[in-house]
C-alpha positions in Angstrom: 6.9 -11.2 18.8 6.0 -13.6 16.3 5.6 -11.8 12.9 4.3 -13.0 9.5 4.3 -10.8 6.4 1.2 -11.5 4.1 3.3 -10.6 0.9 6.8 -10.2 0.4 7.4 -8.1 -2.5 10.0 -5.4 -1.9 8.0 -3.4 1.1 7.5 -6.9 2.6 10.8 -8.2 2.3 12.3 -4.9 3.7 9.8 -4.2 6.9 10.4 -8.2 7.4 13.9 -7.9 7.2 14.1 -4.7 9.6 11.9 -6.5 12.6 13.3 -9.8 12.5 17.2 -7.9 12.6 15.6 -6.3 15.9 14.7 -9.4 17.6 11.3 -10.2 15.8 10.7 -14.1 15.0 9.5 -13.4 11.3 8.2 -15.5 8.3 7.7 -13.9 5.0 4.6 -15.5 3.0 4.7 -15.0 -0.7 3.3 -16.5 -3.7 6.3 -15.8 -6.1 8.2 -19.0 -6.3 11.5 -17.4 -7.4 11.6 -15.2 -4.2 10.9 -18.2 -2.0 13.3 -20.5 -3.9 16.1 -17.6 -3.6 15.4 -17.1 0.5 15.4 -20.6 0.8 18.8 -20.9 -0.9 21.0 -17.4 0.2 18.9 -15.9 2.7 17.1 -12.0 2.6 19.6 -9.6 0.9 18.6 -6.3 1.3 20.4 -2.6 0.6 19.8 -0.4 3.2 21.4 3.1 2.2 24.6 2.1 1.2 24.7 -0.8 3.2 24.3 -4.2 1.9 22.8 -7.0 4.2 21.9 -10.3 4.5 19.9 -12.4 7.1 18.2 -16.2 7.0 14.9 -16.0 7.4 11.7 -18.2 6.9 9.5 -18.2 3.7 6.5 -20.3 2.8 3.8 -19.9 0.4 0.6 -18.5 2.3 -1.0 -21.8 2.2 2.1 -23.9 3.3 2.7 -22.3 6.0 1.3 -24.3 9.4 2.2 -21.6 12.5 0.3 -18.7 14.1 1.0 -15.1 14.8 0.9 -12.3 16.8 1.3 -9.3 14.8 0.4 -10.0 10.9 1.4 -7.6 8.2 -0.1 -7.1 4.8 1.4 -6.1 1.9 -0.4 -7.5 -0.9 -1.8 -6.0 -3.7 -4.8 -4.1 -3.4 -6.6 -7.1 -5.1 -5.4 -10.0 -3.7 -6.2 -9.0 -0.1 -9.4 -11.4 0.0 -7.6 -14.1 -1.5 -4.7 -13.7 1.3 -6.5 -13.5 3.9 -8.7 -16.7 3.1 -5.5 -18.4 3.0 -4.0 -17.4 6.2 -7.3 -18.2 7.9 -5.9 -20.7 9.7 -2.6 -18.3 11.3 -5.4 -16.4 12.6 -5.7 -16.4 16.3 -8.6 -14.6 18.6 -5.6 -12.3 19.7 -3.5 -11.8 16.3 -3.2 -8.3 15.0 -3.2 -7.3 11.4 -1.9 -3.8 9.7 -2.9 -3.1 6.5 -0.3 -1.1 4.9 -2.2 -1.4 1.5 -3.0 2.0 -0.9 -6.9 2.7 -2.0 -9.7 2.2 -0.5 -12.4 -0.6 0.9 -9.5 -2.5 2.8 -11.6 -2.6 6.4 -14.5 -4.3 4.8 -12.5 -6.9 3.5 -10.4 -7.4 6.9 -13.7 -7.3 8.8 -14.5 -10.5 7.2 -12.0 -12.4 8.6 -11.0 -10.5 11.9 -12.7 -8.8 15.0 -12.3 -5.3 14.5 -10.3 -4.8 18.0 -7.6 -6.6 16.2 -7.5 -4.2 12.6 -5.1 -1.8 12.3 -5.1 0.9 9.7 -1.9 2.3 8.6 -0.2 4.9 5.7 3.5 4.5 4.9 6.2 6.8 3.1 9.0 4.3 3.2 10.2 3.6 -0.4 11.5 0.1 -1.7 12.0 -2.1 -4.8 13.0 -5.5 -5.8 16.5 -6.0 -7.1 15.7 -9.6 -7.7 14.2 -12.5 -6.0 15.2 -12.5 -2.7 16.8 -9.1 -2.9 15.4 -6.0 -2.0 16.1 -2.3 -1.7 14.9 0.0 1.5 15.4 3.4 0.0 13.9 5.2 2.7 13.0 5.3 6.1 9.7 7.0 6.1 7.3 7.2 8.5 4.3 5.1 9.0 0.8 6.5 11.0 -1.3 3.6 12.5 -4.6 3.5 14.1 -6.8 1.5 15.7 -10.7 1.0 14.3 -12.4 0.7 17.3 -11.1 2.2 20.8 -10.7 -1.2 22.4 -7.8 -1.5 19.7 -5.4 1.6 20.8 -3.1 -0.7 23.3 -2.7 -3.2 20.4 -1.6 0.0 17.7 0.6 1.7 20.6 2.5 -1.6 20.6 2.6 -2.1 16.8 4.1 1.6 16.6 6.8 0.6 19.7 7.6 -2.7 17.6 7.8 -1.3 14.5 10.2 1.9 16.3 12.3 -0.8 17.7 12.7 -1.9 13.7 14.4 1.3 13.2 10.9 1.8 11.1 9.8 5.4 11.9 6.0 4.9 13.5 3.7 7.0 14.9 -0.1 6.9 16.3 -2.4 8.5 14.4 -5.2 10.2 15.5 -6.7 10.3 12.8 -5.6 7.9 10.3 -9.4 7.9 7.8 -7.7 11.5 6.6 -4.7 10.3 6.0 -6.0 7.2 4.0 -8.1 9.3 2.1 -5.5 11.8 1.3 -2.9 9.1 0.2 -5.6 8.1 -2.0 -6.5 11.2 -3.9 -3.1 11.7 -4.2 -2.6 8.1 -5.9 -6.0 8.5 -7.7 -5.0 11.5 -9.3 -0.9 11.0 -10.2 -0.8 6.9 -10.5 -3.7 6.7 -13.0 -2.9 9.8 -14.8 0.6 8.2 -15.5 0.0 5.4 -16.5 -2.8 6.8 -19.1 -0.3 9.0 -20.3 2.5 6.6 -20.0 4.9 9.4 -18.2 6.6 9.7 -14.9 5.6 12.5 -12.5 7.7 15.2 -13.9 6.6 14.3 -17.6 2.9 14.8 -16.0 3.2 18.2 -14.6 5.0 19.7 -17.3 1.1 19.3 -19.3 -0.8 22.2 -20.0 -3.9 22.2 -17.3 -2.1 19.5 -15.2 -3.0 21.3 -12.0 -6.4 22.0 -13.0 -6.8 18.4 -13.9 -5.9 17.0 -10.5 -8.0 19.4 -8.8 -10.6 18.1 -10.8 -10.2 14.5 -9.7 -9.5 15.9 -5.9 -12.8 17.1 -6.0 -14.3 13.7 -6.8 -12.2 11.8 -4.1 -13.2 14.5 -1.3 -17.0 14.3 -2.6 -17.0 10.6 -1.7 -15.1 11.1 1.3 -17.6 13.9 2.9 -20.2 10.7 2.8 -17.8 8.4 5.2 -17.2 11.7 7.8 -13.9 12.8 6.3 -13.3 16.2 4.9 -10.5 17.3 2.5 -9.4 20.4 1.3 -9.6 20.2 -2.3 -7.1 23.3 -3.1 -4.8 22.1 0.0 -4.7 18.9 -1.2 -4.3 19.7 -5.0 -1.1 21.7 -4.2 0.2 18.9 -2.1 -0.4 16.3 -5.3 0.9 19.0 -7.6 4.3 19.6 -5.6 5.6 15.9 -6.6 5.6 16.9 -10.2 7.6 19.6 -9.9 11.6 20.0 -10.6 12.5 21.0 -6.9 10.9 17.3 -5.6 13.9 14.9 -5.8 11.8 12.6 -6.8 10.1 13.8 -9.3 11.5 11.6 -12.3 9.4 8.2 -10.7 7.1 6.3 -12.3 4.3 5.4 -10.3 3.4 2.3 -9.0 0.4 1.8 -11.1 2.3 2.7 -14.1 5.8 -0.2 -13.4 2.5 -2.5 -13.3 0.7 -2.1 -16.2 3.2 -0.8 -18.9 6.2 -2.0 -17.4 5.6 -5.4 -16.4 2.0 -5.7 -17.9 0.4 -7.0 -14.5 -3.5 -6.1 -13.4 -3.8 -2.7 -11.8 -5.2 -1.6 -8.2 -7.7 1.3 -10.0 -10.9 -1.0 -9.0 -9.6 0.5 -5.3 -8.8 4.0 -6.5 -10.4 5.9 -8.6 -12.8 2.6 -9.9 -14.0 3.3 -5.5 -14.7 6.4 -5.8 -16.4 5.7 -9.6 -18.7 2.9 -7.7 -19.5 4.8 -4.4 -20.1 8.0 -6.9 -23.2 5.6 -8.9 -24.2 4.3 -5.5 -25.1 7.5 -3.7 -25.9 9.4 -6.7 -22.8 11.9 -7.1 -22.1 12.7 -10.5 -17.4 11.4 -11.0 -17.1 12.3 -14.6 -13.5 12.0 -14.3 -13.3 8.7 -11.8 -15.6 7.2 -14.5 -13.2 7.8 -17.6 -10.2 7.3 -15.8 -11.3 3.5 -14.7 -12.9 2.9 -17.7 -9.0 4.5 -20.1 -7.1 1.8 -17.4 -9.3 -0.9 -17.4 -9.2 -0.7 -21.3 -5.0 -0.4 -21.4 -5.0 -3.6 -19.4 -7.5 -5.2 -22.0 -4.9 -4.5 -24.8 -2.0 -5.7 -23.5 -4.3 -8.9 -22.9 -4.9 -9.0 -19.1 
């Protein structure tokens, strides 16, 4: 299958490494000219476990690149989606499929205008990863990914995405429901990314606050207000516990700084809120239902990335 990875950052670079080592014809697009430069010259390194590997592997910049695919993967920031996708207009056949691995929410409006819903595929992904360097990345996990379809016509096309990506040695599975688990992944990033990066903490530093828990469940509440109005119900508590359990000592992982937090205070780049909790603050204003905490949470990151000049 010809495969092309809209964005090779460290989940790009590591799904793209995994399907092209099981028999994938894959190029990585990326607009980071150190990565491409470091490809070109010494190939993909990437640390899988404890083992180290390498593999050639095609790179272009999105609008360099001339071929087609069959199966498109993006892995952009939540932001840059539009822009990506204008770019790649031209890989774009009547038969390619796209998976949008991305976090927040919105994503399917913006693929819609580019691609015939019977070729959009939804996904949500626990595998881990993170950039060594350019041109080296790290796959610290295996996770699993759920996929969907967005219209029935679609579920052949998602059954062979999930057999392609299994083949990968990337755990997949087809989701029967993969709205709940979007919006799920999203309260959950709406409610520990953003809180982390205000506070300037990793997960465990967050959790250890007086009315953490109470805090979350607070923000919960707005995501699964919003999401009632699209057909999706969540279970506030259910999902509060859920949220609350990566804080705590006994999750391994508890010491990790969030995503949104490695981009704003680490590296000082633009944040994804405008597709977390800046969504649910907009859709809140739209349809009338009151997001207190969406609202001040957008406007505290919004004004952190105003001060460090962004």
């Amino acid at each position: 299958m010809k495969v092309v990875i809209a964005g090779s950052g460290a989940m790009g670079c590591s799904f793209g490494f995994m399907l092209q080592k099981s028999g994938n014809d894959v190029t990585l697009l990326d607009g980071w000219q150190n990565n491409i430069d470091a490809i070109r010259k010494d190939g993909l390194h990437l640390q899988d476990g404890t083992a180290e590997l390498s593999t050639k592997i095609d790179i272009y910049k999105p609008e360099e690149f001339k071929g087609s695919a069959d199966f498109v993967i993006v892995f952009t920031k939540s932001m840059q989606l539009e822009n990506m996708l204008s770019s790649i207009k031209h890989v774009l056949r009547d038969d390619t499929k796209i998976l949008c691995l991305l976090n927040g929410l919105g994503h399917t409006e913006t693929l819609k205008k580019f691609i015939e819903p019977k070729n959009i595929f939804m996904g949500v992904t626990v595998v881990t990863a993170g950039m060594k360097g350019p041109g080296s990345a790290v796959l610290s996990s295996h996770g699993k990914t759920e996929i969907q379809n967005i219209v029935p016509e679609g579920k052949a096309g998602a059954e062979l995405i999930v057999e392609t990506l299994n083949k990968a040695t990337m755990p997949a599975v087809y989701s029967d429901n993969i709205l709940w688990s979007i919006w799920r992944k999203a309260a959950l990033n709406g409610a520990m990314n953003s809180t982390c990066t205000i506070m300037e903490c990793n997960m465990l530093e967050l959790g250890s606050i007086a009315g953490c828990k109470d805090m979350m469940r607070c923000i919960i509440s707005e995501f699964a207000a919003i999401a009632r109005t699209q057909g999706v119900t969540l279970d506030v508590d259910s999902v509060t516990d859920y949220v609350y359990g990566f804080t705590q000592p006994d999750f391994v992982g508890a010491k990790h700084y969030p995503s949104m937090h490695q981009d704003l205070i680490k590296n000082h780049r633009l944040t994804e809120i405008d597709f977390l909790n800046g969504y649910i603050s907009r859709k809140g204003k739209e349809l009338h239902i009151p997001t207190p905490y969406c609202d001040l949470i957008t406007t505290f990151v919004h004004g952190k990335e105003k001060l460090f000049g962004l």
